[in-house]
Structure formats: C-alpha cells, structure tokens
C-alpha positions as a Markdown table, in Angstrom:
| # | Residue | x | y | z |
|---|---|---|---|---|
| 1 | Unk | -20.9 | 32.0 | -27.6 |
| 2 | Unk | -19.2 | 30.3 | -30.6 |
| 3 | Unk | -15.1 | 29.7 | -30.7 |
| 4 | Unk | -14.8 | 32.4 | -33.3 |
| 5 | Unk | -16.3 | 35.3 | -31.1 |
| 6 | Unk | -14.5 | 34.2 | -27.8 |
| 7 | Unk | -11.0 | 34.7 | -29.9 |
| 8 | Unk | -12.2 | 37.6 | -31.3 |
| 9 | Unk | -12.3 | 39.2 | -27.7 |
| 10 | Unk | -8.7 | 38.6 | -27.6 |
| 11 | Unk | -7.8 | 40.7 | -30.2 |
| 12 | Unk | -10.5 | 43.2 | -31.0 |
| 13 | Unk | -9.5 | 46.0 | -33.4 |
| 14 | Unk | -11.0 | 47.9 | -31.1 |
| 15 | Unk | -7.6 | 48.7 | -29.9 |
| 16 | Unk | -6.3 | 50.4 | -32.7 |
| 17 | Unk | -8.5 | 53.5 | -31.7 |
| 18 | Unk | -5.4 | 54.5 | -29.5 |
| 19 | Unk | -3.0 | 53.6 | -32.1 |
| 20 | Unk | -0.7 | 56.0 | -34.3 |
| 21 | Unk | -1.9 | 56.3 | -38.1 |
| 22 | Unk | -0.7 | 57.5 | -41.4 |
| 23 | Unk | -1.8 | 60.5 | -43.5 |
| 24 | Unk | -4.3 | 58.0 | -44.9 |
| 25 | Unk | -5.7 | 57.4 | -41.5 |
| 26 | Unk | -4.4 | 53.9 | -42.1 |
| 27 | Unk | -2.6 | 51.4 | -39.0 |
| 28 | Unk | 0.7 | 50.6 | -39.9 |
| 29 | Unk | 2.3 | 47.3 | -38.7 |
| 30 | Unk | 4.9 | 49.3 | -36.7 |
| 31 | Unk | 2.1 | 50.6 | -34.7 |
| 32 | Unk | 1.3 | 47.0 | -33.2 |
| 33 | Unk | 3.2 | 45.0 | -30.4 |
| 34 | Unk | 3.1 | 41.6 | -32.3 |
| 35 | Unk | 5.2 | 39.9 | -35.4 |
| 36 | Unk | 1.9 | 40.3 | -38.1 |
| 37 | Unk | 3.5 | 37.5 | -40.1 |
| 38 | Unk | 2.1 | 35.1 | -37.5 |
| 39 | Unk | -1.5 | 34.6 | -37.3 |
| 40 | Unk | -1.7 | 33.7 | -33.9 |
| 41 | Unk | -5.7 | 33.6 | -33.9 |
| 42 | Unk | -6.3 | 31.0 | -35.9 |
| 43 | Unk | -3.0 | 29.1 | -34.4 |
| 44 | Unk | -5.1 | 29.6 | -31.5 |
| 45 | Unk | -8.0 | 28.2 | -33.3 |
| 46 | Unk | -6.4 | 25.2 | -35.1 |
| 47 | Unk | -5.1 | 24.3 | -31.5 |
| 48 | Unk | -8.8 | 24.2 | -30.2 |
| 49 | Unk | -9.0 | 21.6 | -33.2 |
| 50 | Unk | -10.5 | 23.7 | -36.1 |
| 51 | Unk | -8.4 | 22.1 | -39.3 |
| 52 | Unk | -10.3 | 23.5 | -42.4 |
| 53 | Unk | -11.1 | 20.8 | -45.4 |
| 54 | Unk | -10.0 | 22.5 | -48.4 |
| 55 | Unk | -11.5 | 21.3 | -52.2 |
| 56 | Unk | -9.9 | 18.0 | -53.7 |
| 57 | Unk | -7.9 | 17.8 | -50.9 |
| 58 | Unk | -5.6 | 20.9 | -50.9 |
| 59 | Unk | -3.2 | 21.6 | -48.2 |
| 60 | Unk | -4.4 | 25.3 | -47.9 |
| 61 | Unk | -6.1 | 28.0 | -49.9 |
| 62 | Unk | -4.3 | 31.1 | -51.7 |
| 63 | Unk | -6.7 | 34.0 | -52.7 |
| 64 | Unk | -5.5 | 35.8 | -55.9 |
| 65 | Unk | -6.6 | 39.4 | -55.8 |
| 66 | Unk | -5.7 | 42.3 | -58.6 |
| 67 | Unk | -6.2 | 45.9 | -57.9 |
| 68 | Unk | -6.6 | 47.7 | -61.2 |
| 69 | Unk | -5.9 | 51.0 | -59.9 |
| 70 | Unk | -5.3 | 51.7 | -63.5 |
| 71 | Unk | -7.5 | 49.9 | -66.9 |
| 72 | Unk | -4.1 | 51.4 | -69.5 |
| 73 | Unk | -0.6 | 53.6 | -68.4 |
| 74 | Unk | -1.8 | 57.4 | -67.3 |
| 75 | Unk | -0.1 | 59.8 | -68.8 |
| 76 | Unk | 3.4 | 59.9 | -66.4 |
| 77 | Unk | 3.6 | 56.2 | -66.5 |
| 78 | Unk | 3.5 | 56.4 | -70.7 |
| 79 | Unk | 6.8 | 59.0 | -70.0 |
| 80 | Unk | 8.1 | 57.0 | -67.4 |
| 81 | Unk | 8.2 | 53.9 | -69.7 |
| 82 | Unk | 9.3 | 55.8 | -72.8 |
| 83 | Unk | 12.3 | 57.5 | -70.8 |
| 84 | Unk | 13.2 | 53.5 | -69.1 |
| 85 | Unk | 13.2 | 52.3 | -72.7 |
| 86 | Unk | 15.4 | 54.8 | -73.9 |
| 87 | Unk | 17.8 | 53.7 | -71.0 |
| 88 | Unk | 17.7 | 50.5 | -72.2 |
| 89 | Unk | 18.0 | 51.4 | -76.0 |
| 90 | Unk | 14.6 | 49.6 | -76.5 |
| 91 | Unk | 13.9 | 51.7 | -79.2 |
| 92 | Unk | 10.7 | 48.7 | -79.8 |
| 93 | Unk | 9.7 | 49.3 | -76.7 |
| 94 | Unk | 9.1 | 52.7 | -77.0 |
| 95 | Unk | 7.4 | 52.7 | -80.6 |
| 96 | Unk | 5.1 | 50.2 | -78.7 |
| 97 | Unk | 4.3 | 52.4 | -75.8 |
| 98 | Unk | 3.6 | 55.2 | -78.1 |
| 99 | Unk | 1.7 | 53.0 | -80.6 |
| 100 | Unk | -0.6 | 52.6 | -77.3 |
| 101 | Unk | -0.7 | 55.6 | -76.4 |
| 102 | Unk | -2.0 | 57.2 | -79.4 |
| 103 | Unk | -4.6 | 54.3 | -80.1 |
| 104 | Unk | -6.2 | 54.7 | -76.9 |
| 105 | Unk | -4.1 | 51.5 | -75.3 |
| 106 | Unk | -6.3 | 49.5 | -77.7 |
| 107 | Unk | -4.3 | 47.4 | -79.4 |
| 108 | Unk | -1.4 | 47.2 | -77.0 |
| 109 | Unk | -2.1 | 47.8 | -73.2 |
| 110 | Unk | 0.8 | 47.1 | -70.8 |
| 111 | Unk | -1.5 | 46.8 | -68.1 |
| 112 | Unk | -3.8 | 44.1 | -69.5 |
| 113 | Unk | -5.6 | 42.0 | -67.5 |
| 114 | Unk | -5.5 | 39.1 | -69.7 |
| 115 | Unk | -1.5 | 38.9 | -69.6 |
| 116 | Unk | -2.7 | 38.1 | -65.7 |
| 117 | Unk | -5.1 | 35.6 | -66.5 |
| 118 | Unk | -3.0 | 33.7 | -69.0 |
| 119 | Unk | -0.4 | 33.3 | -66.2 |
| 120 | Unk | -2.8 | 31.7 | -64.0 |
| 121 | Unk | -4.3 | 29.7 | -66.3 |
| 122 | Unk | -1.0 | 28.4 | -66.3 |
| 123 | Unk | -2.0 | 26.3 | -63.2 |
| 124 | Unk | -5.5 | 25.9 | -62.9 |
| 125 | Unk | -6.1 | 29.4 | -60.9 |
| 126 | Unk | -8.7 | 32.0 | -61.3 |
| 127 | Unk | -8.4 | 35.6 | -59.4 |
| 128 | Unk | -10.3 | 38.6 | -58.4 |
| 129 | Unk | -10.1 | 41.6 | -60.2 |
| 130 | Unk | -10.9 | 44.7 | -58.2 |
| 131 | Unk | -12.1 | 47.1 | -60.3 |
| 132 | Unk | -12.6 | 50.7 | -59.8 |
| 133 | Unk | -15.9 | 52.5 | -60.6 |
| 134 | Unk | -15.5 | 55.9 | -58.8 |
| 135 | Unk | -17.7 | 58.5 | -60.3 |
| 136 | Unk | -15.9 | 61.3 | -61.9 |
| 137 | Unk | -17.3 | 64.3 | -59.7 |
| 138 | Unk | -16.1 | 61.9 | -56.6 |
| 139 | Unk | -12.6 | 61.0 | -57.5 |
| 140 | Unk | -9.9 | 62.4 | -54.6 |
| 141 | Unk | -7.8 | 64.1 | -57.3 |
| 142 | Unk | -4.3 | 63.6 | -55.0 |
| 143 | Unk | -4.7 | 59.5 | -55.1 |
| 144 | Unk | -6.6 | 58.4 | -57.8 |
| 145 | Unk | -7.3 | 58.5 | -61.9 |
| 146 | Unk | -10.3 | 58.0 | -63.6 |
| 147 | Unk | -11.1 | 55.4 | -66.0 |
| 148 | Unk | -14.0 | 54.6 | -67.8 |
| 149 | Unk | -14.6 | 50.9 | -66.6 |
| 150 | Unk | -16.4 | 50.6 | -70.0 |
| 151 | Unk | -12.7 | 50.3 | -71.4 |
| 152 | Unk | -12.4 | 46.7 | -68.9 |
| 153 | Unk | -15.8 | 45.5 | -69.8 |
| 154 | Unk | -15.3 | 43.4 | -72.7 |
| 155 | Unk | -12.0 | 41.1 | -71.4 |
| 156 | Unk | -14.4 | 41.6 | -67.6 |
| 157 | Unk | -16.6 | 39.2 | -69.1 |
| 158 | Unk | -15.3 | 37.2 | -71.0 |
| 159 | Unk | -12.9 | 36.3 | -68.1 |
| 160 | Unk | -15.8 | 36.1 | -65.7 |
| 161 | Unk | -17.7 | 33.4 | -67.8 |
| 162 | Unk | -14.3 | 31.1 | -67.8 |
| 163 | Unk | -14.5 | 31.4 | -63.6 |
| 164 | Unk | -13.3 | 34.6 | -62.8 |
| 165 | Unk | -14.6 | 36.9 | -60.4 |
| 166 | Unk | -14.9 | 40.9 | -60.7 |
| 167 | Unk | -15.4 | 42.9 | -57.3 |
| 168 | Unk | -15.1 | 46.4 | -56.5 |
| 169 | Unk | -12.1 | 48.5 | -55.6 |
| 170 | Unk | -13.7 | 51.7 | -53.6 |
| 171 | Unk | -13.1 | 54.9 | -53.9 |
| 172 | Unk | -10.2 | 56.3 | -51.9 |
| 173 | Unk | -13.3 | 58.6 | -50.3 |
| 174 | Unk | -15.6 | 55.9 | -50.4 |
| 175 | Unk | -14.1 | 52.9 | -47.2 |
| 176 | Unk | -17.1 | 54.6 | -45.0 |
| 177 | Unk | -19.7 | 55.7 | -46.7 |
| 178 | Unk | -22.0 | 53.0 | -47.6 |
| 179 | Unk | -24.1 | 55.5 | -50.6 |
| 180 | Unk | -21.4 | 55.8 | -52.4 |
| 181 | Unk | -19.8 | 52.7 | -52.2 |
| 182 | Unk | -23.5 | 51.6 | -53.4 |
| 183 | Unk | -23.2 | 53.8 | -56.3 |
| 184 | Unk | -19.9 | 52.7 | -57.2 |
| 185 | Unk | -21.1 | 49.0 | -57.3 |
| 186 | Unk | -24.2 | 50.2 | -59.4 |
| 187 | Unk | -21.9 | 51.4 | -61.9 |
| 188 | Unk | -19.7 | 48.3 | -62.3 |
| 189 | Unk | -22.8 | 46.1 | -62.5 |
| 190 | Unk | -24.1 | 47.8 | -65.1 |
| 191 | Unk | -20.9 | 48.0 | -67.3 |
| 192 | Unk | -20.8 | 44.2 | -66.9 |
| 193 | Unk | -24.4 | 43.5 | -67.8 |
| 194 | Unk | -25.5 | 42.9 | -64.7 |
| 195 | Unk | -23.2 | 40.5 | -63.2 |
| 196 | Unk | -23.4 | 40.7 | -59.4 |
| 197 | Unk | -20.8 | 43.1 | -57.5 |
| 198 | Unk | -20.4 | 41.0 | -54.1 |
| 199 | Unk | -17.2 | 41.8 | -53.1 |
| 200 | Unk | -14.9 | 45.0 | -52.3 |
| 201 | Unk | -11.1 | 45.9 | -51.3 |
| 202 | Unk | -10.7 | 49.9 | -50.2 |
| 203 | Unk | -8.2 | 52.0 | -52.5 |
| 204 | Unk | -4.9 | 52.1 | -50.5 |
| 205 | Unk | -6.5 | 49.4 | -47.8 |
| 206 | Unk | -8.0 | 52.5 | -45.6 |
| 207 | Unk | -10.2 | 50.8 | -43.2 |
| 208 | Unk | -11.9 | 52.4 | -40.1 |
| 209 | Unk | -13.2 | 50.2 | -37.3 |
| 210 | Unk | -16.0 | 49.7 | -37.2 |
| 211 | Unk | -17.3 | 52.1 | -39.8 |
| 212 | Unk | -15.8 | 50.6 | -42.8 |
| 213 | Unk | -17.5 | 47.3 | -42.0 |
| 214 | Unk | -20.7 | 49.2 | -41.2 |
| 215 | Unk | -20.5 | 50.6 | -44.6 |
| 216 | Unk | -19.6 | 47.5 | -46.8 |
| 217 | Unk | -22.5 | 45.7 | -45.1 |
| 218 | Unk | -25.0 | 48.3 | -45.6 |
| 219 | Unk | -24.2 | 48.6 | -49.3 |
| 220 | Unk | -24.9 | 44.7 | -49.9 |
| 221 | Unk | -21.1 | 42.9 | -50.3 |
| 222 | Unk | -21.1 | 39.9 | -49.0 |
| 223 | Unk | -17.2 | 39.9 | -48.6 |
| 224 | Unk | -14.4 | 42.3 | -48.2 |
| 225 | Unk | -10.7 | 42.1 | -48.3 |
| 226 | Unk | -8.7 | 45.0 | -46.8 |
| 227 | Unk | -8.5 | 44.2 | -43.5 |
| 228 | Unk | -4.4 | 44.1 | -43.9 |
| 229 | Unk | -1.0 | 46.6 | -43.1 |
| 230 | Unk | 0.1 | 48.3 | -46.4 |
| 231 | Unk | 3.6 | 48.5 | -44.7 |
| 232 | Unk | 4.4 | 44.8 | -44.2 |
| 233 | Unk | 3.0 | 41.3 | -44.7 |
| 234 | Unk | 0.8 | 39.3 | -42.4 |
| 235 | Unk | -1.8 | 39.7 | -40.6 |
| 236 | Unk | -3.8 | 42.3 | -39.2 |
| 237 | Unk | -6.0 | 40.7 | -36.5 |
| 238 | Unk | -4.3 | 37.9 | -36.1 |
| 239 | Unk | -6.6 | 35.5 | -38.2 |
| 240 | Unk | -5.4 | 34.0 | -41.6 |
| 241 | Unk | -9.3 | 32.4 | -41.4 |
| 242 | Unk | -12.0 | 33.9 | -43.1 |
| 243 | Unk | -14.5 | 35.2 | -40.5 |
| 244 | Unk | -17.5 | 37.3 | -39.9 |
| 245 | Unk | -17.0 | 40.4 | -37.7 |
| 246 | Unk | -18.8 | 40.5 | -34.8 |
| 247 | Unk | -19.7 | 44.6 | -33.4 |
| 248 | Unk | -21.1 | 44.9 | -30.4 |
| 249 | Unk | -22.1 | 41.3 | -30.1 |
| 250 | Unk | -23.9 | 41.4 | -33.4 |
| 251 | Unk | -22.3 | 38.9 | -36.7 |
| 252 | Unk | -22.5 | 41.2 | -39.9 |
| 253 | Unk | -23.7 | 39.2 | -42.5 |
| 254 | Unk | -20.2 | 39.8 | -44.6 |
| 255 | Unk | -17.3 | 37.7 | -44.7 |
| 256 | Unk | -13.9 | 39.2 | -44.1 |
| 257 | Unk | -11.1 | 37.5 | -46.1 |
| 258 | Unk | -7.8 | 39.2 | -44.7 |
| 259 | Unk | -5.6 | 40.3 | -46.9 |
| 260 | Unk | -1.9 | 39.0 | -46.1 |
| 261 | Unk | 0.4 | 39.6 | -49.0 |
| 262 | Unk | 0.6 | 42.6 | -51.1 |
| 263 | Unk | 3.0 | 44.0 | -54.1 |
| 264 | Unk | 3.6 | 47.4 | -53.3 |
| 265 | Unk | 4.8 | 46.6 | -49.5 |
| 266 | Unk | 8.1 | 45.6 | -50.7 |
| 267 | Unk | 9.4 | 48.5 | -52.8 |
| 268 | Unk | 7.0 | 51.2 | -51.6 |
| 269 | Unk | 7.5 | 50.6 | -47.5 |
| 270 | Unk | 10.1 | 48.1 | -46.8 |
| 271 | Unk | 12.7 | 48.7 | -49.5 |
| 272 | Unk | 13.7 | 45.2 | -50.1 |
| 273 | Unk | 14.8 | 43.3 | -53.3 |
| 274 | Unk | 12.4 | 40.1 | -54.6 |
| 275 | Unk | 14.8 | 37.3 | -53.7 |
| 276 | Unk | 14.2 | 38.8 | -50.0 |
| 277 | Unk | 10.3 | 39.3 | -50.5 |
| 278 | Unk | 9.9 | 35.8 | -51.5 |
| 279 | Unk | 11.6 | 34.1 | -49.1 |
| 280 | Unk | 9.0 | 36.2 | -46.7 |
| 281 | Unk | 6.0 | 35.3 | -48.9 |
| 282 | Unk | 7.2 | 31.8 | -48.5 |
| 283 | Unk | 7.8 | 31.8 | -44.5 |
| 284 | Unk | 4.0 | 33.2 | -43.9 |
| 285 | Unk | 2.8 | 30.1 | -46.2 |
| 286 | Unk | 4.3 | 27.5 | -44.2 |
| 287 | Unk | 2.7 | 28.4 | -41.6 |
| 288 | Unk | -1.1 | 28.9 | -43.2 |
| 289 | Unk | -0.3 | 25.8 | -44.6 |
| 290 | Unk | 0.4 | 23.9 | -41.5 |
| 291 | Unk | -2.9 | 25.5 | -40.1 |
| 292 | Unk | -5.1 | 24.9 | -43.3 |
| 293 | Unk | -5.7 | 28.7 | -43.4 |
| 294 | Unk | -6.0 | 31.4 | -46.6 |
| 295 | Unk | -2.9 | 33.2 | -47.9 |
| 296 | Unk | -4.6 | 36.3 | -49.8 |
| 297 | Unk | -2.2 | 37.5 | -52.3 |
| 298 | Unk | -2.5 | 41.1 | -54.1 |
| 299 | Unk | -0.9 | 41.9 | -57.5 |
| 300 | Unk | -1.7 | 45.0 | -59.1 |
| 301 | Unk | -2.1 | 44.6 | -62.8 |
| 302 | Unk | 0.2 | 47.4 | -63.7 |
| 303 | Unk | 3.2 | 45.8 | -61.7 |
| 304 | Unk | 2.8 | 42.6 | -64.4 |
| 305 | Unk | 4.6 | 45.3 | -66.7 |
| 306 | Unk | 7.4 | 44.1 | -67.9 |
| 307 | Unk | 9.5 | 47.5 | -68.6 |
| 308 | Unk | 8.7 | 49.5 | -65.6 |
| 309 | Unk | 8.1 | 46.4 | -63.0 |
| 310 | Unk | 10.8 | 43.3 | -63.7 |
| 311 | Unk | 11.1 | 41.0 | -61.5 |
| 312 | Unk | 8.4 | 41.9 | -59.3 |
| 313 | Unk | 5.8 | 40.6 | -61.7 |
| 314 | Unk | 7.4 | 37.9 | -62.7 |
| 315 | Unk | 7.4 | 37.3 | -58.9 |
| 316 | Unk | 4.3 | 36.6 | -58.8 |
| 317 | Unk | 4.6 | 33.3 | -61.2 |
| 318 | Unk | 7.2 | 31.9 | -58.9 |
| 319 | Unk | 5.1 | 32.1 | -55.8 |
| 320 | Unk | 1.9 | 30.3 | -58.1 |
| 321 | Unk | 4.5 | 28.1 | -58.8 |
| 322 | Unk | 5.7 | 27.4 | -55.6 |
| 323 | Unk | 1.9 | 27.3 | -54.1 |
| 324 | Unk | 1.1 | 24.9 | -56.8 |
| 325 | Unk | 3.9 | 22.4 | -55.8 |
| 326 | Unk | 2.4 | 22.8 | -51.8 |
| 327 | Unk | -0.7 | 22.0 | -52.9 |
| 328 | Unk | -2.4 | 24.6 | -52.5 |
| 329 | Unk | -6.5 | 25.8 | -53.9 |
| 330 | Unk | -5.5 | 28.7 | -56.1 |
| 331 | Unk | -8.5 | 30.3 | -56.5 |
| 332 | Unk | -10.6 | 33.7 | -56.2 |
| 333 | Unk | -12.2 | 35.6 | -53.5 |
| 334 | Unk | -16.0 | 34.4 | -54.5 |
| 335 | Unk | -14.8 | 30.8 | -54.9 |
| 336 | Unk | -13.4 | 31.5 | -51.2 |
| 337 | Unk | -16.5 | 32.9 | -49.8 |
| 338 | Unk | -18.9 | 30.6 | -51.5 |
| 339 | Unk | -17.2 | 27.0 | -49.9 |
| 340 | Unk | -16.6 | 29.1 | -46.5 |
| 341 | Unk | -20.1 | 30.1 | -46.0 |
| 342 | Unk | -21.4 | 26.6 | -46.7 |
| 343 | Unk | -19.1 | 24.6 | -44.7 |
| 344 | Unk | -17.6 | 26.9 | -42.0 |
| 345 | Unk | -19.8 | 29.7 | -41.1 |
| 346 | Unk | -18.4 | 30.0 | -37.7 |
C-alpha cells in the first residue's frame, strides 16, 4: 500500500454521503468540519518527505483553467451591457456591443478567448480552455446556453498549436453519465480536427462520489478537474497534489487535478470585494508554495469583460503577476498531467 492510498483513507469522500447538498446536488464548504483553504493531505504528505520537483526549478505549479460557459454575450448579457454603458455614458461602448451583436459577435466578441491568452502570454503561461460541446436536444434549459463550438474552432487551434490545451466542460446533465460525456467529447474533437479531448471540468463543479469519477474514466479522459467547493476556495479532499482516485481499492487510470480557486466564489457565494479575494488567493499560495503543491485557478472567459466584470478580470493579471514573482510554473492542465504521470505517479 503506497503513501498516497494510506492518506487517502483519512479523508475519503466517502463521507460526504451523509453531508447536506445544494439544489445542484453539489457539497458546499459549510457542510465540512475543516478550514478547505488548508490542504492538510498533502501537508501530511510533504511531512512524510514528498517535496515535488517542479520544471526549471519552480517553487510550485499554478494550473490556469477557463470555463467558456459562453463562446459570445447571450442575449440578457448584450442588454445587461448596453443598459451598464448607458450608466456610464459610454455611448462607444454600446455602439460596440450592438455592432457585435448584429454581426454575430464576429468582429468584436467581449468574451474572446484570445484577450485571455494575450494576458498570459504576458508571462510565459499557457491555460486550459474548457469548452462546452453539449448537444442541443441534451442541454438543461434552466443552466445552460447553446453554442455552436464551431464559432471557437478557429482561435481553438490556433491557440492549441502555440501550447495551449482544449478540454471539455460537461454538460450540466452529463458529471455521471459516461455516454454522453463520450458524445460530448466526440463533438469537440471533431470541431478541432481531431485534436485529442483528454481532459474535463463538470458545468457548475457537480461531482458525485464515486460515479462522476466512474463516468469520466469510462469515457476515456485522462484527467479531471472539478473536485472543488463552488462556495469558497481551497480544497476539497484535503490534497493540493494531483492524485489518482483510488474506489474500492482499485487506482482509476485518471488523474484528478483539484480545483482550488475559482471566479465566481467571490461575488456569487461569499460577497466580498477583490482587494479581499486576493489577499485570500494569496494566503492558500503560500502555503502550496511551501509544500511544492498545484494551485488550480479558474477564470471564466466572460468575467475578462471589461464593462460588466472590472476589477475581477483584471484580477486575474495581478495574481499571474504575483505567481510569476514566486516563481511559480504557470502552465495548463495537460502540461500538469503529462510531468505528473511521468515523474510522480503515486
């Protein structure tokens, strides 16, 4: 018996069968006995004397992920932006958001994912974008859009040849169902001529134990990255190490890659302002940095819009920024799964 599965029998997710969850059958932080911003596994870990080696000597990795819940503004974003401009007497603003709107998003597109990849080029950094494929007839109409993925194919590409990586973002119907979430893959690979789908984050993080896992291994990923509480940072299990999920005694052959950080858990659950959120982001780091761990960091593309978002996607530059100057591997969730399965497969 290996370290990794004697520490995973001290903190199973087993557990959370008999814990409260939300409408989205999702565990919420509040639910646990333990601060999630400490991952006390893999203190546990590092204390047994595992100290990960990270590429060219970096202090610790940080996993950039991008949900694209949405390719280009739906329709109540386009009059949510047009009514904030009008606030603001942006009168620019709004002749640009309608010049989008009625060209298809072609030509202008808020919620582009190259603005993201400039930014990150910036400092050396690639991402993952998580892209949704959900057929049409299998959308859940009350929390998700369709988009044709066609419409991401072309920047896709072009930003997976410079080192990018593309994975899938499930269906919100799709976190335990291993056929569709083959299907959905199926259809991403094909809209990006044929480059290889190994990777997948559930819409809205629902994860079931041990189904989702179950599921993602059945349909072929190699790695997933939801395990993580939509309602506050940290860490869901306890382990800021990737690791391989062992159910009932068996190792999948998938890599989880914990998700620790994500936008929409500052405004959308704990109400609090970006000087706060940072200061937070940057707490958790010091700690995965003193442990050589991963920081996985999610940033939906639409919050890099500059009218209806502010300061919380400009956030997301200051904490590249400040991971840059701690010497940190900025770098994408295949980049992360390829070094840890060749040098720490635990």
């Amino acid at each position: 018996e290996n370290l990794n599965e004697k520490l995973w029998a001290m903190f199973i997710l087993e557990e959370e069968a008999h814990l409260v969850k939300d409408e989205h059958g999702r565990v919420l932080s509040k639910s646990v006995n333990f601060d999630p911003i400490i991952p006390i596994v893999s203190i546990k870990q590092y204390e047994n004397g595992f100290y990960p080696i990270w590429p060219n000597g970096k202090r610790f990795a940080v996993c950039l992920t991008h949900d694209v819940d949405w390719a280009y503004p739906p329709r109540r974003h386009f009059k949510r932006a047009v009514n904030e401009a009008r606030r603001r007497l942006a009168v620019h603003k709004e002749l640009m958001w309608r010049f989008g709107s009625l060209t298809n998003w072609k030509f202008f597109n808020p919620y582009s994912i190259l603005k993201i990849a400039r930014i990150e080029k910036e400092f050396s950094a690639t991402s993952t974008f998580m892209i949704k494929a959900t057929p049409l007839e299998q959308l859940n109409a009350r929390y998700e859009e369709y988009y044709e993925v066609e419409f991401l194919a072309g920047e896709l590409t072009r930003l997976i040849d410079e080192g990018w990586d593309a994975g899938l973002h499930a269906g919100y119907s799709s976190h335990d169902n291993p056929d569709r979430l083959s299907k959905e893959r199926a259809i991403l690979q094909r809209a990006l001529n044929g480059y290889p789908i190994r990777g997948v984050r559930m819409h809205y993080l629902r994860f079931s134990y041990p189904d989702t896992w179950l599921a993602v291994e059945k349909a072929g990923f190699v790695y997933d990255s939801t395990l993580g509480f939509p309602d506050h940072p940290g860490f869901r299990n306890g382990m800021c190490y990737p690791f391989r999920p062992v159910i009932n005694g068996r190792r999948l052959a998938l890599l989880e890659i914990p998700l620790a950080v994500m936008d929409t858990t500052f405004w959308g659950y704990m109400h609090v302002n970006v000087v706060y959120a940072l200061e937070l982001v940057k707490k958790i780091a010091s700690v995965v940095e003193k442990i050589g761990g991963v920081l996985t960091l999610l940033w939906h593309n639409n919050t890099f819009c500059d009218l209806l978002y502010g300061d919380w996607g400009r956030m997301y530059k200051s904490l590249l920024k400040y991971f840059a100057s701690r010497e940190a591997w900025l770098t994408n969730c295949l980049n992360i799964y390829e070094y840890w399965s060749s040098h720490y497969d635990l």
